[in-house]
VEXBA-284672 format. One record per residue: residue in one letter; x, y, z of N, C-alpha, C, CB in turn. Coordinates in steps of 0.05 Angstrom, whole numbers, plus 5000, padded with zeros to 4 digits. Each point is the difference from the previous one (the first is absolute). Glycine has a CB too. Layout:
aXYZXYZXYZXYZ;...
***
This chain:
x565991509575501149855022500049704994498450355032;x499449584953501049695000501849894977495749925021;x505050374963502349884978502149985014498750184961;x501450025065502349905020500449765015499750385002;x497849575005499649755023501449764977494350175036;x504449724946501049924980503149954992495950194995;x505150085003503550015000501149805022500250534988;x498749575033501249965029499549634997498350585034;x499549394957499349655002501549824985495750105005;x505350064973501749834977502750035009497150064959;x503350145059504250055014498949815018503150605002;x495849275012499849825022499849704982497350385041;x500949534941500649784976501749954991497650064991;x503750214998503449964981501849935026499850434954;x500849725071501749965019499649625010499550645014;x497249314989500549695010501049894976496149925035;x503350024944501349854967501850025009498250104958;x504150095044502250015007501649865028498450374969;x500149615041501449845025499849744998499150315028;x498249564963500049774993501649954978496149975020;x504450174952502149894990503150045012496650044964;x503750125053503349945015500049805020501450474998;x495749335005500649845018500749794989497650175027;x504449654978501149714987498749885000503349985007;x496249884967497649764995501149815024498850004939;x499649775060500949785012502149874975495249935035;x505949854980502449874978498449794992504950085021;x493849894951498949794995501949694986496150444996;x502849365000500949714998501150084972496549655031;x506050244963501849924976498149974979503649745025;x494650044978498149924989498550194978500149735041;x498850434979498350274989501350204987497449955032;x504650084965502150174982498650064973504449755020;x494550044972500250094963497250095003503349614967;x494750485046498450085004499750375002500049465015;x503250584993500450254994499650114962503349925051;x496450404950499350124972502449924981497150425020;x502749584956502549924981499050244980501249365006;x499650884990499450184984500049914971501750295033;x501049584961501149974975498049794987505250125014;x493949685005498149744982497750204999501449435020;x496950674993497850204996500450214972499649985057;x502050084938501150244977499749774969504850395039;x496149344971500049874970497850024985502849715015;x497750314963497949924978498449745005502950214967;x493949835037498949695003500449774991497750205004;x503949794973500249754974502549915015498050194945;x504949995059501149885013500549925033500750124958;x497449995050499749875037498749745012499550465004;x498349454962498749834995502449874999495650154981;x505649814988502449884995500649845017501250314979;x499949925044502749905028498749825012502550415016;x494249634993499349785015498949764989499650315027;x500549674942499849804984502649775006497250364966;x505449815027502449855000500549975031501950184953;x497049985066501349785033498149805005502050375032;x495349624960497449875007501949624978493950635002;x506349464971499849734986503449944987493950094985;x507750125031503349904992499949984970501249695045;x499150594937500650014974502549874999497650394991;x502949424988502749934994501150184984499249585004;x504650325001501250214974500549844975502750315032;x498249954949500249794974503349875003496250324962;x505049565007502149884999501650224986498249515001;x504150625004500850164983501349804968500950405049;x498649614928500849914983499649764986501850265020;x495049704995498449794993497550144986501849685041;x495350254951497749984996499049945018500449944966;x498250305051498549935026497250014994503450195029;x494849504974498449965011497949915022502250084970;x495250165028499049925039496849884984502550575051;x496749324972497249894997499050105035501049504956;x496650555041499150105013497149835014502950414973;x496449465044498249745013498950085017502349674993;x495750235003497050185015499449795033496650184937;x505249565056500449825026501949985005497349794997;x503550035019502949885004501249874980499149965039;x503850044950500649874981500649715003501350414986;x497449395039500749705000496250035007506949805021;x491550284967497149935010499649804997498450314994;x502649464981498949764999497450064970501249875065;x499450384925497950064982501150214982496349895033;x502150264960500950254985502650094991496750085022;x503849995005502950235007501849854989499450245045;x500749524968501549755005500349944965497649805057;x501050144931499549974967501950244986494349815005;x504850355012502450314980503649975008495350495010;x504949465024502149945005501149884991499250085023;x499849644974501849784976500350094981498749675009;x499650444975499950234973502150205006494849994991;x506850115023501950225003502149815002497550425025;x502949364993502249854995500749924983499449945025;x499549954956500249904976501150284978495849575015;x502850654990501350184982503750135017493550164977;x506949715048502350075000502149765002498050435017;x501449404981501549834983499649814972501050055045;x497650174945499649924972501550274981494949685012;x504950544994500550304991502250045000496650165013;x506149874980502450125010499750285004502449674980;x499850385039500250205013497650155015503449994970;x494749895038497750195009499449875034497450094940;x502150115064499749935034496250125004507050165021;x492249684995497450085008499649905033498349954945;x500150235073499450015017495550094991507150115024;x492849845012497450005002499450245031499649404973;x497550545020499350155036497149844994502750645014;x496549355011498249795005497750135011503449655008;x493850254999498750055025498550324993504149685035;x496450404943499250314985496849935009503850124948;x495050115056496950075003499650174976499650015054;x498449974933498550084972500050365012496049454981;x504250665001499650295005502150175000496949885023;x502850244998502050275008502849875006496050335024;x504549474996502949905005500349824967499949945067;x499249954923500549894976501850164976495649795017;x503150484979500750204988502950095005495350104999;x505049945023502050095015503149855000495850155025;x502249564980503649844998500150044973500549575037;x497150344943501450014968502150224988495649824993;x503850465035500850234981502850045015494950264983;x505449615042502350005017502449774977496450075059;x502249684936502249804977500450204974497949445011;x500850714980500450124980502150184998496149914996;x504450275044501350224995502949855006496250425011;x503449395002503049795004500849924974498749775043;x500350194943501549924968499349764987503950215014;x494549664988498249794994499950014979497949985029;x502849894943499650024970495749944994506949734988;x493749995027497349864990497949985029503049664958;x494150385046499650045014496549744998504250555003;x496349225012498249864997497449895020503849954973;x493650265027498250035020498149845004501050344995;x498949445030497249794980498149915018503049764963;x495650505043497449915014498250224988501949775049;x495450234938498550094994499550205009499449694989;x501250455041500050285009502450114994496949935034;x504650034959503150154997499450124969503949635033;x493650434954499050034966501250275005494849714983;x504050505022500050255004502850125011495149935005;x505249805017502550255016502749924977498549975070;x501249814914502449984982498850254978501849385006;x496750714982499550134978501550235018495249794968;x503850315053500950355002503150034999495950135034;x504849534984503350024999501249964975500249835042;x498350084938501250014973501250244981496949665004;x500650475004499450314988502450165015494049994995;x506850015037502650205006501749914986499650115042;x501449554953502249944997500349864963500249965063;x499850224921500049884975501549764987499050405001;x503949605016501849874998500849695013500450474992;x497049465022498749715014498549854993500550165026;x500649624969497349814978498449935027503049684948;x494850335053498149865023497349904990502050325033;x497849444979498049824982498649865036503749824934;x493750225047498249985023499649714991497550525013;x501649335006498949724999496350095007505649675021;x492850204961497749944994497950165002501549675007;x499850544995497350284988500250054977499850265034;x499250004950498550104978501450184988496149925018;x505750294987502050175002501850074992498949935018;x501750204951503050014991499350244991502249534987;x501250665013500550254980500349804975502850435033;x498449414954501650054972502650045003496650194981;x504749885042503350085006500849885021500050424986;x499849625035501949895019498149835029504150474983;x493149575010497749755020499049914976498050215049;x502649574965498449734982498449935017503349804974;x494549925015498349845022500749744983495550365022;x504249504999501349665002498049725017505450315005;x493149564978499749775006498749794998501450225013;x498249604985500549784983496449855007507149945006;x492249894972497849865001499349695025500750244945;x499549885078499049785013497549825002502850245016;x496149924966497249924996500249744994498350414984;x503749604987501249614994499949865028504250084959;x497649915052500549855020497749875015503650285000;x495050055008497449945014498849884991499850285016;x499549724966497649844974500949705004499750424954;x503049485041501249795011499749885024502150164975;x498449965042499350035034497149884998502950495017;x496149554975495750024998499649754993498450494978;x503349515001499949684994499949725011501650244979;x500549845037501449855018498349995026504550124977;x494150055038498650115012497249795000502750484990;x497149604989497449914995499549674990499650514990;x502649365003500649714999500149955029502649974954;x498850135062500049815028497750055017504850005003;x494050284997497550015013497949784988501050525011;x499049464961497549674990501049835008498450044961;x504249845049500949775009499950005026502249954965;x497350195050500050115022496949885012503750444983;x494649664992497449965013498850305012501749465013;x499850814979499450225023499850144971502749965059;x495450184935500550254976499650255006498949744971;x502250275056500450275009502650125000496749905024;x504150304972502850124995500550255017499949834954;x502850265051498950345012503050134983497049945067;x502450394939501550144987500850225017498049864960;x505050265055500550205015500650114972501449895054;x496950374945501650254991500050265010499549794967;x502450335027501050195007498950355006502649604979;x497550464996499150294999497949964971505050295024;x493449964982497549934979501450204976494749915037;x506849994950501950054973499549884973503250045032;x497749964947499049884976501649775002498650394970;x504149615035502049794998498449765026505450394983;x493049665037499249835021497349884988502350295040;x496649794948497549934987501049884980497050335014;x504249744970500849844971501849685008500850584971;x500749415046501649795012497149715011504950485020;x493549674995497849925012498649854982499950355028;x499349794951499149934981500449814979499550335015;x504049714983501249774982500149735012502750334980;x497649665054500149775009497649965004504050015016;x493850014980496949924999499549914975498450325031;x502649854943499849854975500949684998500850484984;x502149525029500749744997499449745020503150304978;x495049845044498049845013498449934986500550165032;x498549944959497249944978501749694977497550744996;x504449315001501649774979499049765008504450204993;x496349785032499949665016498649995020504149884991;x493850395016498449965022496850104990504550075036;x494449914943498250184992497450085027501549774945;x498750025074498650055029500950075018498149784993;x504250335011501350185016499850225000502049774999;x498350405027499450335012502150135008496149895019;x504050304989502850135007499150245019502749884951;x498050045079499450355013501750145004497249905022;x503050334986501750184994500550145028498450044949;x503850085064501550125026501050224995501349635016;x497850624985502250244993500250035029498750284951;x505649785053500150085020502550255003497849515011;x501950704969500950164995502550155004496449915000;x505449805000503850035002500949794987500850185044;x501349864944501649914984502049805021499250444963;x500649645058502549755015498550165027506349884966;x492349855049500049995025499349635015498450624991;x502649325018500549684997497249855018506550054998;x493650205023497749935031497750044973502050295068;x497749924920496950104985499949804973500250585015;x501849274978500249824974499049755017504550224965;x497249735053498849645014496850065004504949835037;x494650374979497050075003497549954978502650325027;x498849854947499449934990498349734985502850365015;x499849564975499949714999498849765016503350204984;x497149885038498649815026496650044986504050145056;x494950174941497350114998499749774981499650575009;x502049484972498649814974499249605008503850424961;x498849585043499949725003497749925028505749974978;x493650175037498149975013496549974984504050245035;x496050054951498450034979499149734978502450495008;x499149325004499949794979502349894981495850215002;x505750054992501650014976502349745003499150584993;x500849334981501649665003503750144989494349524975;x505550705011502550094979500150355008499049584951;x502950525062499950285001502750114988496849985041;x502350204935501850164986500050285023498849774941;x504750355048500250335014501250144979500749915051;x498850324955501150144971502150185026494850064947;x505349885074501950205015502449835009496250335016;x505949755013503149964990500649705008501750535009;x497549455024500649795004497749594995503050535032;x499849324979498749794991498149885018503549944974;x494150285044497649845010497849844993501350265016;x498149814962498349714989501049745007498950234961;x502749785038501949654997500549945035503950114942;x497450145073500750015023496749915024505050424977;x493549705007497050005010497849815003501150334986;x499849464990497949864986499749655030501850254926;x496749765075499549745019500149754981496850255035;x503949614984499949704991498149914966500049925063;x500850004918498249904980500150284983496649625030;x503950624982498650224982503350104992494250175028;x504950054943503850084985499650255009501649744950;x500250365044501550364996501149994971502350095054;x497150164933501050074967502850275018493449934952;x508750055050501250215000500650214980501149735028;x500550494975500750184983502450135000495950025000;x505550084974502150154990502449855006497750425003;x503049465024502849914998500549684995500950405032;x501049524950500849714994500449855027502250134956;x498349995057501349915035497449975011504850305012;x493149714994497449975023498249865003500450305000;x500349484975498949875005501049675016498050364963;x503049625060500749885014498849715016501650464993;x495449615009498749805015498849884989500050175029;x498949614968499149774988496750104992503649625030;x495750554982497550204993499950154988499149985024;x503550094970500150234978499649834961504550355046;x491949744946499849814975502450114983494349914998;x506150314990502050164987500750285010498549764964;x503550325022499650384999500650004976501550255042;x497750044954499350124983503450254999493049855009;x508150074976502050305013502650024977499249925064;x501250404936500850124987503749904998495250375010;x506449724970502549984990501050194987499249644999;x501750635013500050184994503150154990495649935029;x505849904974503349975002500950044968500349615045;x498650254942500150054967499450304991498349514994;x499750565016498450184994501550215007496149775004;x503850295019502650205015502850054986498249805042;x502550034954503049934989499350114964501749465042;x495750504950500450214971499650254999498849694979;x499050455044499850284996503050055016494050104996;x507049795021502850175013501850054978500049795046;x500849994939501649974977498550274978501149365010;x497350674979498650174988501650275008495549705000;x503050355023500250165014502150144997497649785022;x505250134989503550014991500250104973501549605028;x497350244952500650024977499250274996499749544987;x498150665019498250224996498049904979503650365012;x495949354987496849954980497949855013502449964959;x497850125063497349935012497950275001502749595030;x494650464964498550215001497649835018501650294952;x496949935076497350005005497949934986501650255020;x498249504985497049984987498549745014501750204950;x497049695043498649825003500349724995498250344997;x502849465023500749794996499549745008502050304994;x496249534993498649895016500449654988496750515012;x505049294999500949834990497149725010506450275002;x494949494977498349865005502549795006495050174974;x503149525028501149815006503349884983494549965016;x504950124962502449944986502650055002497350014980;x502750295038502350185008501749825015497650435002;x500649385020502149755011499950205030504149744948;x494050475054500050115025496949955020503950374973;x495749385019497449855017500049765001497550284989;x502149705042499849634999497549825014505350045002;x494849774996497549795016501949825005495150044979;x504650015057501849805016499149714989500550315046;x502249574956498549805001500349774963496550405046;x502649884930500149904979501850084985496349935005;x505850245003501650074983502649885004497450384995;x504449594975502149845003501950025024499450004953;x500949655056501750005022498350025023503850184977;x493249885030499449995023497949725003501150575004;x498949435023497749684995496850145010504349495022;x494750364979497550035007499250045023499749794971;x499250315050499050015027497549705000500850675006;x500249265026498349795005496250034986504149965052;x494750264949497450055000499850014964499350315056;x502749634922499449904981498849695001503150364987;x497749545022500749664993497249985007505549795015;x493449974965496849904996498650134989499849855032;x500550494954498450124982499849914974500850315026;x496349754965499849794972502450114978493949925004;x506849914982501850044974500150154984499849715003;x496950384996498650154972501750295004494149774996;x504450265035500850235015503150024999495849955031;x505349944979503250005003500650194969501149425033;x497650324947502150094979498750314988501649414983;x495850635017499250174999502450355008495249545007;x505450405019500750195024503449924973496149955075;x505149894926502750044986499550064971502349685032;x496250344954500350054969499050314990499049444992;x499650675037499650144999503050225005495049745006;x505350145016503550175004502549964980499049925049;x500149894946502150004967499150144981501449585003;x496450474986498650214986500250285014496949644983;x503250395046501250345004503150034999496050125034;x505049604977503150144993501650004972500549855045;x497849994930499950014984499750334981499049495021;x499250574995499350234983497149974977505750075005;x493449745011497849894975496850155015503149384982;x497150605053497750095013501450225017497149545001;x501350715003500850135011497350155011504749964975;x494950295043498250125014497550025000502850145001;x497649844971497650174977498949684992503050574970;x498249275043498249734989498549875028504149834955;x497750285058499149885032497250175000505549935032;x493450304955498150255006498549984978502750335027;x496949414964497650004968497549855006503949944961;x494050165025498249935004499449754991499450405004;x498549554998497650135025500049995029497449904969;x503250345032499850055036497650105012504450124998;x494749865022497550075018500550075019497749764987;x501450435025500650065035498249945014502450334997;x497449725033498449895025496950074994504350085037;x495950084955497050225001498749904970502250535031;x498649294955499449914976500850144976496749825024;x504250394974500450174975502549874988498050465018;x501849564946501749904993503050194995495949674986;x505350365020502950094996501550034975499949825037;x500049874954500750024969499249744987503950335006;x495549764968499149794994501449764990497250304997;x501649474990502349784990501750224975496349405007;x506150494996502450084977500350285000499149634968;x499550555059501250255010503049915021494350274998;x506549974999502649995019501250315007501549504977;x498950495058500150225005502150124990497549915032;x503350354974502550144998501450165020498549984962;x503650035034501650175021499250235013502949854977;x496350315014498050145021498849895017499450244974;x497949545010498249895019501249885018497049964973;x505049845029502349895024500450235015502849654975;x498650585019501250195021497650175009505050014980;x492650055017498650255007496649885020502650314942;x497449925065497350114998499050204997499949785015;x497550294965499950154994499350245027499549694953;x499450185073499250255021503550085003494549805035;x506950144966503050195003500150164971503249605034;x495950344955499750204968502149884980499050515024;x499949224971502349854977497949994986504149705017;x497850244958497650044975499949674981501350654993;x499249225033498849734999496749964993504049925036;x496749834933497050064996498249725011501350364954;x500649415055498349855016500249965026499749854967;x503250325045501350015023499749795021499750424989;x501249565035500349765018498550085026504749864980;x493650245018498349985023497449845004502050384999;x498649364993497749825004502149775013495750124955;x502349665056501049705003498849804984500750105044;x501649744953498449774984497249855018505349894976;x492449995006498349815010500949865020498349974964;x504349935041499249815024502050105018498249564977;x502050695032500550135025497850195006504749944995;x494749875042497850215006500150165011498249804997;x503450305006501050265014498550254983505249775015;x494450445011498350284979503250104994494050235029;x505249984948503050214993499950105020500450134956;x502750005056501250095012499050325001503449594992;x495950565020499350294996502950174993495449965037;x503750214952502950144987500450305005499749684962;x502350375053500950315012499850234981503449785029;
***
């Protein structure tokens, strides 16, 4: 009897289901429409549903039919005033330097999963050359390399190449910085203040090694000068960069270097005290700004694209110095003048800071001279000794990520007191 009672309970269940579904919904708002089921986007393959909302989220461009299409891909906005801004000019320059080649961008990319996605969205549009340049885009360019054999894609400043069609790309700012330090460290003794500060970024080898070079060349003209240190763990955020910077210059600091996009050091610095900017020739604007430090990437661009066309460009490892003519120091390079916060630094110093830059664009000093011993770090250990000099590994690694760096970059020089950065 109760397998019956049972029957009888589920014909009274199935009968209400049924009435409530013949009753007419209410008419809901226009609005709420797309909120209804879409079978067909549910059925897609994940890679491309990802895709679709890659290309409505960041507006994939199309290519040129009958041109050489190249995209660059920017982890900020492309007018940041920094970085992006440094590549953008760098893309301009390769399309009116290049015949026939057209290049577009997308901006504003987040490291990761949407990163991946637009790369593999420009790829399936027809993109010849494919140029990625923020240190999280390492990975998501390698996998997009590997679908698409037939796409040159070159990562900017990671570790990363097949040998075929990913390369890795970028250049020794360390010069600069080391330069920067110099300079740095001449106006803080004239200054009377031998305190300095440093925003960096992410706890990476390229952030520590930069750090480091511009502390070396503090040491040139400040041998009593310090350097503290700000990690604030983005590459472009302007409220968390001024903050920054404010921290320091409160902290004491008379000179604050950034290794991230925009120009707040300079924008930040109070009365009497400088800003060191970074990457773009354009940011340094205000009479506070001592120099920048920033990249020229337009040359550079304009030979692997050319390459590229030709079919003799190969993945590999490319890592230029000052001579390439793709690094500058506002300020000292031909045709620019000086920023107000030079004038009154001793001579020695001055000429020091220029003979040195004629010896990197020369080709006479380069990375490996800016990184010779004898070096010491904070904790006293020596690093290397006199007439040691590091090497390319030791610049790019550490060994806790598993490089087989044998003096690697996880120390600070003596006169930053900052502890190391803890590492993920």
């Amino acid at each position: 009897m109760k397998r019956f009672a049972w029957i009888g309970l589920l014909i009274l269940i199935l009968a209400l289901i049924s009435a409530c579904a013949a009753t007419p919904a209410p008419e809901q708002p226009a609005a709420e429409e797309p909120a209804a089921e879409q079978p067909a986007a549910e059925e897609a393959a994940p890679a491309e549903e990802a895709a679709t909302e890659a290309e409505g989220k960041y507006q994939i461009p199309a290519i040129e039919d009958g041109k050489y299409n190249v995209a660059f891909v920017y982890v900020g906005p492309h007018d940041d005033g920094g970085w992006s801004q440094a590549h953008d000019v760098g893309r301009i320059y390769v399309e009116e330097n290049v015949d026939n080649v057209h290049t577009a961008y997308v901006e504003n990319v987040a490291e990761g999963a949407d990163a991946e996605q637009v790369i593999r969205s420009l790829a399936r549009k027809g993109f010849d050359v494919i140029f990625t340049t923020s240190f999280g885009f390492m990975d998501a360019s390698e996998v997009v390399a590997e679908e698409f054999p037939d796409v040159d894609i070159i990562h900017i400043s990671g570790y990363k190449a097949n040998g075929e069609n990913f390369g890795n790309l970028m250049g020794a700012m360390e010069d600069i910085k080391y330069l920067a330090g110099m300079l740095a460290g001449s106006r803080a003794k004239v200054d009377g203040n031998p305190k300095l500060g440093y925003i960096a970024t992410f706890p990476i080898p390229e952030e520590l090694r930069l750090g480091n070079a511009f502390a070396l060349g503090v040491a040139k003209t400040c041998p009593d000068c310090t350097i503290d240190v700000r990690w604030i763990y983005t590459w472009h955020d302007p409220i968390l960069e001024k903050e920054a910077a404010a921290s320091l210059f409160d902290g004491g600091a008379q000179v604050v270097m950034t290794g991230a996009d925009t120009p707040a050091p300079a924008e930040a610095a109070p009365g009497g005290k400088w800003g060191i900017t970074y990457d773009y020739s354009g940011n340094c604007t205000v009479d506070a700004c001592l120099t920048s430090m920033y990249w020229n990437w337009g040359p550079i661009y304009t030979d692997i694209v050319e390459k590229s066309r030709e079919g003799t460009w190969k993945g590999g490892w490319e890592y230029f110095d000052a001579d390439s003519g793709g690094l500058g120091l506002y300020g000292f390079m031909e045709g620019e003048t000086p920023q107000p916060g030079v004038e009154g630094l001793p001579e020695e110093d001055l000429a020091l800071i220029k003979d040195t830059l004629a010896k990197m664009l020369a080709g006479e000093f380069d990375r490996f001279d800016v990184f010779s011993g004898p070096i010491t770090d904070n904790q006293g250990n020596v690093v290397l000794e006199e007439g040691e000099k590091l090497e390319q590994l030791d610049l790019d690694g550490f060994s806790q990520f598993g490089s087989e760096c044998k003096t690697c970059m996880y120390w600070w020089n003596e006169n930053i007191t900052a502890e190391l950065p803890e590492l993920e």
